[in-house]
SELOGU-544680 format. One line per field, with one value per residue (C-alpha): x, z, y. Coordinates in nm, 4 decimals, always signed. Each point is the difference from the previous one (the first is absolute). Layout:
c1: X	... $
c3: Z	... $
c2: Y	... $
***
This chain:
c1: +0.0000	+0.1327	-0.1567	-0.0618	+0.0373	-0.1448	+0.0349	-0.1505	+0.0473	-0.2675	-0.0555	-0.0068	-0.3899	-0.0639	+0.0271	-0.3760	-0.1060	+0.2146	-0.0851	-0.3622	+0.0523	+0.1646	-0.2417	-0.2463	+0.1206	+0.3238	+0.0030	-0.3268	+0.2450	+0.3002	-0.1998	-0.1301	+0.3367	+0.2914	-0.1941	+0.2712	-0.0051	+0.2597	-0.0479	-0.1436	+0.1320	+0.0650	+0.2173	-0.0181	+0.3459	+0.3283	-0.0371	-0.3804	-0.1895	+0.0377	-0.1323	+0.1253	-0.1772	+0.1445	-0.1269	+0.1280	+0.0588	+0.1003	+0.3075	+0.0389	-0.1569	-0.2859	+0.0172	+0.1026	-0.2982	-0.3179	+0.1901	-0.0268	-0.4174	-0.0149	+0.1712	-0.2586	-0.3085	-0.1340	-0.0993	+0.3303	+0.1332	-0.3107	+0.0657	+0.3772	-0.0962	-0.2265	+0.3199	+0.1791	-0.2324	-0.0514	+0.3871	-0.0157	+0.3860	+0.3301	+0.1889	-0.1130	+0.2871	-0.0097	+0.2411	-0.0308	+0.0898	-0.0135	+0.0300	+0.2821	+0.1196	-0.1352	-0.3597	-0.2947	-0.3424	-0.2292	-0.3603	-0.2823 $
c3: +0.0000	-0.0496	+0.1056	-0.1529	+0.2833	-0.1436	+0.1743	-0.1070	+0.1373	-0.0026	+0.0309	+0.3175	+0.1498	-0.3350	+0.1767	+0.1048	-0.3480	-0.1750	+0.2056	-0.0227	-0.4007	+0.0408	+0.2186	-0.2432	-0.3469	+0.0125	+0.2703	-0.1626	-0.3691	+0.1934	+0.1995	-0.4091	-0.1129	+0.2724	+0.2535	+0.3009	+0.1676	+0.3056	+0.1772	-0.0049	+0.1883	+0.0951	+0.2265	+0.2864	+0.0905	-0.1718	-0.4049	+0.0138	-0.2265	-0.1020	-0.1599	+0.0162	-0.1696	-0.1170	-0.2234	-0.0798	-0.2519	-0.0706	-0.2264	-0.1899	-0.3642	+0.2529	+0.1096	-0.3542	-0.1669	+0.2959	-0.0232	-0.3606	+0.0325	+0.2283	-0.2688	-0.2508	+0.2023	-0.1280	+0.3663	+0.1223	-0.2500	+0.1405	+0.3270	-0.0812	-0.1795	+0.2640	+0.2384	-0.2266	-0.0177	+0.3998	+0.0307	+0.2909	-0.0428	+0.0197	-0.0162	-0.1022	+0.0918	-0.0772	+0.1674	-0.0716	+0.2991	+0.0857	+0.3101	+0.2119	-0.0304	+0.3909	-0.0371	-0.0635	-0.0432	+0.2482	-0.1946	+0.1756 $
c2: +0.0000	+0.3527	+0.3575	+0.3022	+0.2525	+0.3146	+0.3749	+0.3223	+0.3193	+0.1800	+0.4145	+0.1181	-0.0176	-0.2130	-0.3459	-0.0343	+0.1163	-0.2280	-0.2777	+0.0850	+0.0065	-0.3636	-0.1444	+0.1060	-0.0739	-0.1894	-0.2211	-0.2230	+0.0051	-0.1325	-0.2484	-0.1196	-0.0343	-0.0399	-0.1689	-0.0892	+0.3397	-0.0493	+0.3020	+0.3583	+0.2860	+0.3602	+0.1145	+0.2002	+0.0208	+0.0307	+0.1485	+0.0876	+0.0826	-0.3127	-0.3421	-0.3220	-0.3001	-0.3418	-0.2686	-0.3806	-0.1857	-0.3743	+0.1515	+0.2691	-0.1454	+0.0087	+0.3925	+0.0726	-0.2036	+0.1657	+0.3685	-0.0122	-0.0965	+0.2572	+0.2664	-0.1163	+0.0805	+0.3920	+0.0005	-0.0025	+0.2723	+0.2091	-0.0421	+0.0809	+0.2970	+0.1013	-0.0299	+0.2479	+0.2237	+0.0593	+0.0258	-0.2291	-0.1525	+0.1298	-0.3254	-0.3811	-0.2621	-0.3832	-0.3072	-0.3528	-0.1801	-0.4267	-0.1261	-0.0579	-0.4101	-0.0433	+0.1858	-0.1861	+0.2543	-0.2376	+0.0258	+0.1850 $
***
């Protein structure tokens, strides 16, 4: 299994309103197509302004092959355009990570 651990900086007091925005209209299209979300977050401490959200795959063919259904949806360019147009992000960063040889992700 690897991750993609995704973080997005977002304006300052533009967190709740892009959250809201995700909530609304991207978080149902990534459910469609990714599927394995393994965690959602802001933070409250540290760099705010901040959002944090990670999703696995079996391998990367696999991220590759659901990111690129996701890409052809005209609901996700909408809701990416609709993104842009609020000017809610200063930064978007992506890291692929796998586990470490002695972790084992216990189901539940």
């Amino acid at each position: 299994m690897i991750v993609d651990l995704r973080i997005y900086t977002c304006l300052p007091n533009k967190v709740a309103e892009f959250v809201a925005l995700y909530q609304e209209k991207g978080w149902p299209l990534q459910q469609k197509h990714l599927g394995n979300c393994v965690g959602w977050y802001t933070t409250i401490e540290g760099a705010l302004n901040t959002v944090v959200h990670m999703w696995g795959y079996e391998d990367q063919a696999d991220r590759e092959r659901r990111r690129a259904a996701m890409a052809a949806d005209p609901a996700w360019a909408e809701y990416l355009a609709e993104v842009g147009k609020r000017g809610l992000l200063i930064k978007m960063e992506n890291r692929i990570v796998k586990p470490a040889p002695f972790f084992e992700r216990k189901a539940g």
